[in-house]
C-alpha positions, 0 to 999 in steps of 0.5 A, spaced: 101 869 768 093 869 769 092 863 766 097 860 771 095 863 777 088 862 776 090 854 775 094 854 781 088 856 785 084 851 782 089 845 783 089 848 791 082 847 791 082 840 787 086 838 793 082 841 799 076 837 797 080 831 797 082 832 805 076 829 808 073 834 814 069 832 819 061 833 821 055 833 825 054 825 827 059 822 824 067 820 825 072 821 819 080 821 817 086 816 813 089 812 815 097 811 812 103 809 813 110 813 817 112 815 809 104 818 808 102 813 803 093 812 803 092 804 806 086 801 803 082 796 806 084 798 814 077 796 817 076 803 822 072 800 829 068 805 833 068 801 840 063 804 846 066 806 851 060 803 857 057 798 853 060 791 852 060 788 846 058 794 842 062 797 836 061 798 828 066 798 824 067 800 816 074 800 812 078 805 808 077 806 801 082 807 796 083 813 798 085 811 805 079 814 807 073 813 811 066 815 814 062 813 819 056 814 823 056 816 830 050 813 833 049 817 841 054 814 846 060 815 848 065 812 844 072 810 842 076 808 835 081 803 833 084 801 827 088 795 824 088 791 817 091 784 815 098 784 812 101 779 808 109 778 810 112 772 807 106 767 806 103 769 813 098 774 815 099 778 821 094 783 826 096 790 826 094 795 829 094 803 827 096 808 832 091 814 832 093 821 832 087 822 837 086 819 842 081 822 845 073 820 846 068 822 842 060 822 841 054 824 836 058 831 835 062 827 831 070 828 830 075 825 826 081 821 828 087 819 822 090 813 823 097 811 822 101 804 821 107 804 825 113 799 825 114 801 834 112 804 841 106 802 845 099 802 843 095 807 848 090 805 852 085 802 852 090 798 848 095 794 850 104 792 848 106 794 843 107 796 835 113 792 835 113 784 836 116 779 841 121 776 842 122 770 849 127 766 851 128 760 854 134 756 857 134 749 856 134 743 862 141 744 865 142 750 862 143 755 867 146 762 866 146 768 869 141 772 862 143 779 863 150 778 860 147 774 855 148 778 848 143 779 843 144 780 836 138 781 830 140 782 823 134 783 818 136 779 812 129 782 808 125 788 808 120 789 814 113 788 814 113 795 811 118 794 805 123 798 808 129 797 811 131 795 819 137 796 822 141 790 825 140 790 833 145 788 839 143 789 846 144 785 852 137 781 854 134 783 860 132 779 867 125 777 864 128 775 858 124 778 853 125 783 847 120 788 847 117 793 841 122 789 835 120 792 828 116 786 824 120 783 819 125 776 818 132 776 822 138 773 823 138 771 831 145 770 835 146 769 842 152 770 846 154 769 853 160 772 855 164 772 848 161 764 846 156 762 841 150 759 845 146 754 841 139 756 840 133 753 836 125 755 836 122 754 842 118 746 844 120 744 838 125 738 836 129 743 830 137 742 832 141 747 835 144 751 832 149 758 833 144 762 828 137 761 826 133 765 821 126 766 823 119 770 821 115 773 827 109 767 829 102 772 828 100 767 834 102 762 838 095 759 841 095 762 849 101 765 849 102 771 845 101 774 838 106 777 833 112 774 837 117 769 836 120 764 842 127 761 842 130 757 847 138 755 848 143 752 852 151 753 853 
């Protein structure tokens, strides 16, 4: 029974000294994903606060794991990494748990990979993608009684599984803040099918499209798809 106590002492010490803790002058944490698994490779930005165009970065180890030298100043800290999804590379930023300022004390700011909500500030959007909406010429309705309907046909870009999503699109005709993954989308206005087809292209309309979110669409948007319909 001594033995077993004793290994069990060990085994908890062998495992604090994996959790990284912070120090003087510098900036640590993990980044992960929503189930807490390590993320490797997600590049840790410290940006100032005052100073324009003054950062430095570094990258999670395989560990997830990162640590930083805060130079004096007054400072901020992101994180994003470059993911793959169905042979397209996309910008994903990590929300942090602090998101509080920091200077040469040092801190630690842990970081995780979320699929929705709003970035906090001095972030902008959202986690999740973009969806717009656009009538074709001669087209006009009224788009608040358009409905909606996103079935996801893969895994998300996280590897887990989404669920199917109907709402009623909204004045802007935009969704906001929709898990990255590839969806089934359908519209439908007062009961009928509208056709519907990927924005300023010359694909033909069709009642349902598949489509996987565009990681940008060049002075427009980022993460985000865009359709365009007629009845």
């Amino acid at each position: 029974m001594k033995k077993i106590a004793v290994l069990a002492v060990l085994l908890q010490i062998s495992c604090s000294r994996n959790e990284i803790e912070p120090r003087h002058a510098f900036l640590v944490g993990e980044a992960t994903d929503r189930s807490g698994n390590k993320l490797s490779g997600v590049q840790i930005i410290i940006d100032n606060s005052l100073l324009f165009n003054q950062h430095l970065s570094t990258i999670t180890n395989e560990e997830g794991q990162y640590s930083l030298e805060i130079p004096v100043g007054s400072w901020y800290a992101f994180a994003k990494f470059s993911k793959h999804y169905h042979g397209q590379a996309y910008q994903l930023y990590l929300h942090p748990e602090n998101t509080a300022g920091f200077g040469r004390e040092g801190g630690k700011r842990n970081f995780t990979w979320m699929l929705t909500g709003q970035r906090p500030a001095p972030l902008t959007g959202n986690y999740g993608g973009l969806i717009t909406f656009d009538h074709s010429v001669g087209t006009y309705i009224d788009e608040s009684k358009i409905e909606v309907s996103l079935t996801p046909i893969t895994p998300l870009i996280d590897g887990s599984m989404g669920k199917k999503i109907t709402c009623n699109l909204l004045e802007e005709a935009v969704l906001h803040d929709i898990p990255l993954g590839r969806y089934r989308l359908q519209l439908s206005y007062e009961g009928k099918p509208l056709s519907l087809r990927k924005w300023n292209t010359q694909d033909p309309y069709q009642q349902e499209i598949s489509f996987d979110f565009d990681p940008l669409v060049p002075g427009q948007c980022t993460n985000c798809f865009k359709i365009e319909y007629h009845n």
